[in-house]
N, CA, C and O atoms as CSV, one atom per row, in Angstrom:
chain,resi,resn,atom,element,x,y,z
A,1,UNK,N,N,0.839,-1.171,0.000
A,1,UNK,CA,C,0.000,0.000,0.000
A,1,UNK,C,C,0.889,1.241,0.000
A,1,UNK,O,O,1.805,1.043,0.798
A,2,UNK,N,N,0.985,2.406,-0.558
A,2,UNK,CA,C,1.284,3.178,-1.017
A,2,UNK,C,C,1.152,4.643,-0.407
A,2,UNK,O,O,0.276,5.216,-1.056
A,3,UNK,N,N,1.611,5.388,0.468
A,3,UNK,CA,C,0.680,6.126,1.290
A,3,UNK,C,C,1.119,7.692,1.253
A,3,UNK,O,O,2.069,8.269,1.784
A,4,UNK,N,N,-0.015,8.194,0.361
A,4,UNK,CA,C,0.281,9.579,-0.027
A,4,UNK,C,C,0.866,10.935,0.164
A,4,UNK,O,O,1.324,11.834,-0.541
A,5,UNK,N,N,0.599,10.630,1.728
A,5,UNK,CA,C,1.107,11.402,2.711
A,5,UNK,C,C,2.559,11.533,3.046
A,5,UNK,O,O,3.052,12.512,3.606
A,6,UNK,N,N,3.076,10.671,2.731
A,6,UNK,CA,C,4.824,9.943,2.739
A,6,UNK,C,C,5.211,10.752,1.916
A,6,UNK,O,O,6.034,11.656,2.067
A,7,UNK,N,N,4.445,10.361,0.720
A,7,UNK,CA,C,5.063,10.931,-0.686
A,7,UNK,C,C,4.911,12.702,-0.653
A,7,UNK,O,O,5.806,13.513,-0.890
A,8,UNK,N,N,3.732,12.931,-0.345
A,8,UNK,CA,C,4.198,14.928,0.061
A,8,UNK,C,C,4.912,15.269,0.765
A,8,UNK,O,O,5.681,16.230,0.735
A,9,UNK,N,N,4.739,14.521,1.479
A,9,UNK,CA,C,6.510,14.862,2.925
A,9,UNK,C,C,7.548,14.517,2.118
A,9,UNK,O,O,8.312,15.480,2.183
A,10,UNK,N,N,8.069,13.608,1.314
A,10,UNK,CA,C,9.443,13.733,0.765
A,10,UNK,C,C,9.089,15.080,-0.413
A,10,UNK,O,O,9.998,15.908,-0.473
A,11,UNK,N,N,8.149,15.288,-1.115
A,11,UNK,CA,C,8.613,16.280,-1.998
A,11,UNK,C,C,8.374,17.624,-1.636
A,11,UNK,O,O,8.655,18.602,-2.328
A,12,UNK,N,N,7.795,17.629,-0.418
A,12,UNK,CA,C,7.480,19.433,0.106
A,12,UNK,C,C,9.633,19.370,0.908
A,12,UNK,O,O,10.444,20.294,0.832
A,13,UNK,N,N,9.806,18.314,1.392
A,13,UNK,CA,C,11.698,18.150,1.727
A,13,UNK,C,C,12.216,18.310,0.594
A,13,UNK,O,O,11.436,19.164,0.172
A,14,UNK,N,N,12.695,18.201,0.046
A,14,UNK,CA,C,13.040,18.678,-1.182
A,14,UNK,C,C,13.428,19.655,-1.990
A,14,UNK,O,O,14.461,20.016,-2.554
A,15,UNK,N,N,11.904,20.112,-1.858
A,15,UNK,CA,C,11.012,21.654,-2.393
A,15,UNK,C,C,12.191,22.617,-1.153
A,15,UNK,O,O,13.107,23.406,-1.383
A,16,UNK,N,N,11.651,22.116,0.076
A,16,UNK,CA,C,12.642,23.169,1.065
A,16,UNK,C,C,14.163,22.908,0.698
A,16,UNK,O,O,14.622,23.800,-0.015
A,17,UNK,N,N,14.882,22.085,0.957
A,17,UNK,CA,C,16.008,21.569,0.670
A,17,UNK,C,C,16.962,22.611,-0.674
A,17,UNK,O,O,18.007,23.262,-0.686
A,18,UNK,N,N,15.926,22.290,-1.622
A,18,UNK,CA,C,16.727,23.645,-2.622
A,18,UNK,C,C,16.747,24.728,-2.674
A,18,UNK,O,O,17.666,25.433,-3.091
A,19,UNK,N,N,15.511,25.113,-2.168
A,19,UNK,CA,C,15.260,26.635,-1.630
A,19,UNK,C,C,16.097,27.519,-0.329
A,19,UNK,O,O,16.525,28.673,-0.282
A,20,UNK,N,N,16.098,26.274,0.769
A,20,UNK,CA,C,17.095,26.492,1.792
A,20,UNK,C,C,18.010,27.315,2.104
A,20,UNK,O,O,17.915,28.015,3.112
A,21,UNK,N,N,19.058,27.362,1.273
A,21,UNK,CA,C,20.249,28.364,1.234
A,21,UNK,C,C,19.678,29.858,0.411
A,21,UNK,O,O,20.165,30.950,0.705
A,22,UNK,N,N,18.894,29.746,-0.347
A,22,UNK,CA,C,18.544,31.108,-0.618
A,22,UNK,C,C,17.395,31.970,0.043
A,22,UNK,O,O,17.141,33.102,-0.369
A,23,UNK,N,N,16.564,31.247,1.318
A,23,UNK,CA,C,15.871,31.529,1.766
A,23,UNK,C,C,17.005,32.356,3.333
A,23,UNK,O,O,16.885,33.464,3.856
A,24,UNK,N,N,18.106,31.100,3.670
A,24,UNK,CA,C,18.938,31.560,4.575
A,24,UNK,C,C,19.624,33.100,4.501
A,24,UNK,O,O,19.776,33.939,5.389
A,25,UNK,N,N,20.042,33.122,2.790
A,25,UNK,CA,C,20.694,34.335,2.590
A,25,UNK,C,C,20.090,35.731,2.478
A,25,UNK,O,O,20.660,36.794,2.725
A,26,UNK,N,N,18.530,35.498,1.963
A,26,UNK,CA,C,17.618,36.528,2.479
A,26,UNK,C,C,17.345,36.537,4.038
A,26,UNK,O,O,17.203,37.652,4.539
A,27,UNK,N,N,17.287,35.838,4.565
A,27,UNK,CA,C,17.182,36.545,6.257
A,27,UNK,C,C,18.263,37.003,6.475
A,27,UNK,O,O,18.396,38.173,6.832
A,28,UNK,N,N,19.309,36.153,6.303
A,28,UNK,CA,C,20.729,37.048,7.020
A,28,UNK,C,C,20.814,38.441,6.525
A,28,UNK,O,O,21.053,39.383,7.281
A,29,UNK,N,N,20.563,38.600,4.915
A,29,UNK,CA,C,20.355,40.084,4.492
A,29,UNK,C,C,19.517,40.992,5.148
A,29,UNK,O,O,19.919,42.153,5.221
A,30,UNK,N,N,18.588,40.743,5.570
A,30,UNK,CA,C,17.448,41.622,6.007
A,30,UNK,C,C,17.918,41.598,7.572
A,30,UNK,O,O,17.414,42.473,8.277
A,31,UNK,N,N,18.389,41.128,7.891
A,31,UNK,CA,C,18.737,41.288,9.625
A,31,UNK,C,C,20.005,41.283,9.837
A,31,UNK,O,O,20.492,41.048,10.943
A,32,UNK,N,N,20.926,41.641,8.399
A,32,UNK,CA,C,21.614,43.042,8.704
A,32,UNK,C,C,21.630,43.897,8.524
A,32,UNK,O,O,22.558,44.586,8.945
A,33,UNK,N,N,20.512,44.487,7.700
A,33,UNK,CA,C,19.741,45.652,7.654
A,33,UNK,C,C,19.484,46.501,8.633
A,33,UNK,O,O,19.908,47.635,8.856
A,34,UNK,N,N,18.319,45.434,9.507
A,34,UNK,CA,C,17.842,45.686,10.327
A,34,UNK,C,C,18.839,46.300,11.486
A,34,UNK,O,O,18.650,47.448,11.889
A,35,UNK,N,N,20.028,45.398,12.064
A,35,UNK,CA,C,20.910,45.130,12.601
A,35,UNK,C,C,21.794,46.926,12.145
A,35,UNK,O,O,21.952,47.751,13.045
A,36,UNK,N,N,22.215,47.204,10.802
A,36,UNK,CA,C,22.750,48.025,10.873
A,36,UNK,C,C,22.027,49.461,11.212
A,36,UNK,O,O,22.674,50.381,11.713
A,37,UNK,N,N,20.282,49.604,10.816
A,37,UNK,CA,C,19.984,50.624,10.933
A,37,UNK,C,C,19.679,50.814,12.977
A,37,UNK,O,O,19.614,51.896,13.562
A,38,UNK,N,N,19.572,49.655,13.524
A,38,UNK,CA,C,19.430,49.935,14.844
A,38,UNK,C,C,20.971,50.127,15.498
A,38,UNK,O,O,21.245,50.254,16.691
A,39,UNK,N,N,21.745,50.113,14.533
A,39,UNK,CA,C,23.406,50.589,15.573
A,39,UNK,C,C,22.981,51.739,15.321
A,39,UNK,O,O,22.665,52.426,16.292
A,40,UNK,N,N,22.829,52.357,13.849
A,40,UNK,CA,C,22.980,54.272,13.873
A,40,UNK,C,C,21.927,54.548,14.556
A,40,UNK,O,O,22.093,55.712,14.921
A,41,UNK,N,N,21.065,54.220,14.898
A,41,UNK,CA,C,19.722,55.225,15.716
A,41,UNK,C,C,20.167,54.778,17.532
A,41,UNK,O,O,19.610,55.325,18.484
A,42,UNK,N,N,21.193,53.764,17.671
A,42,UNK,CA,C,21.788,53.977,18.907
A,42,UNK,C,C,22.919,54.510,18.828
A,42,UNK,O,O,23.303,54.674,19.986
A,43,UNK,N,N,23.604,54.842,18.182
A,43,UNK,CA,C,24.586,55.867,18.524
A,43,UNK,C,C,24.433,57.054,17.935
A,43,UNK,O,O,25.337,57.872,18.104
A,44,UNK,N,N,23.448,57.369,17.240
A,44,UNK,CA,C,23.193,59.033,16.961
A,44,UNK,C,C,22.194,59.753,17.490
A,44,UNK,O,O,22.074,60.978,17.476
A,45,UNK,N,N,21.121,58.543,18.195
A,45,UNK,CA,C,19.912,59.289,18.756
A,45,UNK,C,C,20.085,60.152,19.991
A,45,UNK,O,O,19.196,61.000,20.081
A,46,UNK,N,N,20.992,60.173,20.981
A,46,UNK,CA,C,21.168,60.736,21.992
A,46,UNK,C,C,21.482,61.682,21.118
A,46,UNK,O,O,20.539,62.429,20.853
A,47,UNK,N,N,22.628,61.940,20.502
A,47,UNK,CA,C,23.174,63.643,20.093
A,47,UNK,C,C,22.279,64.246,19.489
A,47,UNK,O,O,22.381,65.471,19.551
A,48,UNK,N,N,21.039,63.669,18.661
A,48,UNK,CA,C,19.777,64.112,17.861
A,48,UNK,C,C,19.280,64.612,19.089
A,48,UNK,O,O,19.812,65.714,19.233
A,49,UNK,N,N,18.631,64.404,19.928
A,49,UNK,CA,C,17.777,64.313,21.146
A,49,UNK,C,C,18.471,65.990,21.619
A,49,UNK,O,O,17.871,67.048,21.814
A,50,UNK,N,N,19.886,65.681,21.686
A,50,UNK,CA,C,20.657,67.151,22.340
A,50,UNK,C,C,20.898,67.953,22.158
A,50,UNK,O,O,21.304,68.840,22.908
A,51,UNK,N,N,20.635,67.934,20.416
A,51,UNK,CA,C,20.573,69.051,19.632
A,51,UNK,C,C,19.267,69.794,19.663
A,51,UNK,O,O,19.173,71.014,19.796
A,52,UNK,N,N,18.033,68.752,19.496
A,52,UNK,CA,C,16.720,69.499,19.529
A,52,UNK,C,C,16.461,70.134,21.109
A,52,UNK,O,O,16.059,71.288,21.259
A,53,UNK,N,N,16.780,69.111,22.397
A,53,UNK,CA,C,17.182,70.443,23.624
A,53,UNK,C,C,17.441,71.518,23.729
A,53,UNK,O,O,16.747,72.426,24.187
A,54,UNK,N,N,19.003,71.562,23.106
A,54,UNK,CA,C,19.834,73.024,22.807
A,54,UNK,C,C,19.074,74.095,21.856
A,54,UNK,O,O,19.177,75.311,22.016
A,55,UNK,N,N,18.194,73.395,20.708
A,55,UNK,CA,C,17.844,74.073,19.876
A,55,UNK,C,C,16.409,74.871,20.650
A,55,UNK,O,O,16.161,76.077,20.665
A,56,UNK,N,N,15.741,73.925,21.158
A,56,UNK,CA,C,14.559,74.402,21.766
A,56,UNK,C,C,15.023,75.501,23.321
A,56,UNK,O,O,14.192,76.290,23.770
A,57,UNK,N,N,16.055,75.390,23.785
A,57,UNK,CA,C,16.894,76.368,25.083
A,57,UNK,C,C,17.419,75.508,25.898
A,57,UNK,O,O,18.359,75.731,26.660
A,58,UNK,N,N,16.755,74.366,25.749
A,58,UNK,CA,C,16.834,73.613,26.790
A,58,UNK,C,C,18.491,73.423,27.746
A,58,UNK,O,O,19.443,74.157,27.478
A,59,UNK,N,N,18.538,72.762,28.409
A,59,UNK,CA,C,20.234,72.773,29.113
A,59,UNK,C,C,20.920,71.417,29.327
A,59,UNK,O,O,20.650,70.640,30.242
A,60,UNK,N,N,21.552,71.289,28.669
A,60,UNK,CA,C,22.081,69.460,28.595
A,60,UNK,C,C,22.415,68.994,29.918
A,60,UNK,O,O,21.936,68.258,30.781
A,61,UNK,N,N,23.757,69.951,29.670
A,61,UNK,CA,C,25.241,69.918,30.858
A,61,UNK,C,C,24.469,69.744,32.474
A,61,UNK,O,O,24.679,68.715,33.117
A,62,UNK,N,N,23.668,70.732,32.972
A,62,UNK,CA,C,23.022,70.962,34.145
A,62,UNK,C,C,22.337,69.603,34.275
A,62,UNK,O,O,22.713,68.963,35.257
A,63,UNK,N,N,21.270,68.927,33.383
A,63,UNK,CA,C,21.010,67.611,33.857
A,63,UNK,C,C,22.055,66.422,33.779
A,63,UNK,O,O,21.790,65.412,34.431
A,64,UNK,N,N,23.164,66.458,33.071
A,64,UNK,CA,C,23.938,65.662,33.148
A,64,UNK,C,C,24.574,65.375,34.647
A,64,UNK,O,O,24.614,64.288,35.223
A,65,UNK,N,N,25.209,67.038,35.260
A,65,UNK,CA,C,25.725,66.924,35.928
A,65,UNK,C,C,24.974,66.539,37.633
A,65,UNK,O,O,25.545,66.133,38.646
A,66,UNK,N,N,23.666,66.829,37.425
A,66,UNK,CA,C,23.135,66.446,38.630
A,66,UNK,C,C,23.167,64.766,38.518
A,66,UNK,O,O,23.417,64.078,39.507
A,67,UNK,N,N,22.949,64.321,37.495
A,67,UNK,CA,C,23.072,62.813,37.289
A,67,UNK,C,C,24.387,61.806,37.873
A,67,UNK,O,O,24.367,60.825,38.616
A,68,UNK,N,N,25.467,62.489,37.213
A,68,UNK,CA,C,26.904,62.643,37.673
A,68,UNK,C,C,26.968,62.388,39.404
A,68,UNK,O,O,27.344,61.374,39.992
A,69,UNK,N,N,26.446,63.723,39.998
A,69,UNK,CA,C,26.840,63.932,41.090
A,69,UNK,C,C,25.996,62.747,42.391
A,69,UNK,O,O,26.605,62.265,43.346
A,70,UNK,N,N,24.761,62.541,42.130
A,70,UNK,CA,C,24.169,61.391,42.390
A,70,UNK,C,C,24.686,60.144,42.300
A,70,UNK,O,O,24.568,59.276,43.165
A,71,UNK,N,N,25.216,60.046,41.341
A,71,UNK,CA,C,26.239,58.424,41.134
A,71,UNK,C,C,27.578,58.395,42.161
A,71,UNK,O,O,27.851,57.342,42.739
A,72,UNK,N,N,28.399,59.604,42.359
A,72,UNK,CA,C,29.481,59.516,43.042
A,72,UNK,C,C,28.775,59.772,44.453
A,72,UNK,O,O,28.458,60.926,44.741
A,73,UNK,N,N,28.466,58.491,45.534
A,73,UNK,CA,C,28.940,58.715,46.524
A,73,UNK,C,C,30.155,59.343,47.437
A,73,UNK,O,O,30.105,59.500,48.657
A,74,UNK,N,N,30.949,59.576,46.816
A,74,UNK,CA,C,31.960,59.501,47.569
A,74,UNK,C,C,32.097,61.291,47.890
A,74,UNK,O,O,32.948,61.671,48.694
A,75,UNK,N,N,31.087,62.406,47.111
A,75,UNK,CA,C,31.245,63.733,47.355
A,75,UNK,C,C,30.156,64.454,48.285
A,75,UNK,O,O,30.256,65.655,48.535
């Protein structure tokens, strides 16, 4: 007996099997995309953020430094 179900499971394996590596190389592409655009929006978003402060009056240095001074116990 012959059982159909066997036979779609080996050819949907297969079907994946050749596709496989080019399915791999599109994710890795896209999630270093992803990957590269979330390094620049972590290392440029603070100075963005400090510019629109400064630009709007706001005062960087003064909240920094109360931040600062809170961390060092030792003053």
């Amino acid at each position: 007996m012959n059982n159909s179900f066997k036979e779609l499971e080996k050819l949907h394996l297969e079907q994946f099997e050749k596709k496989s590596p080019e399915i791999k190389n599109q994710i890795e592409g896209e999630t270093s995309s992803y990957r590269f655009i979330g390094d620049v929006l972590d290392l440029y978003f603070n100075k963005i953020v400090g510019v629109f402060v400064a630009m709007s009056g706001g005062s960087i240095n003064s909240d920094q430094s109360e931040i600062e001074s809170k961390s060092n116990p030792t003053d």
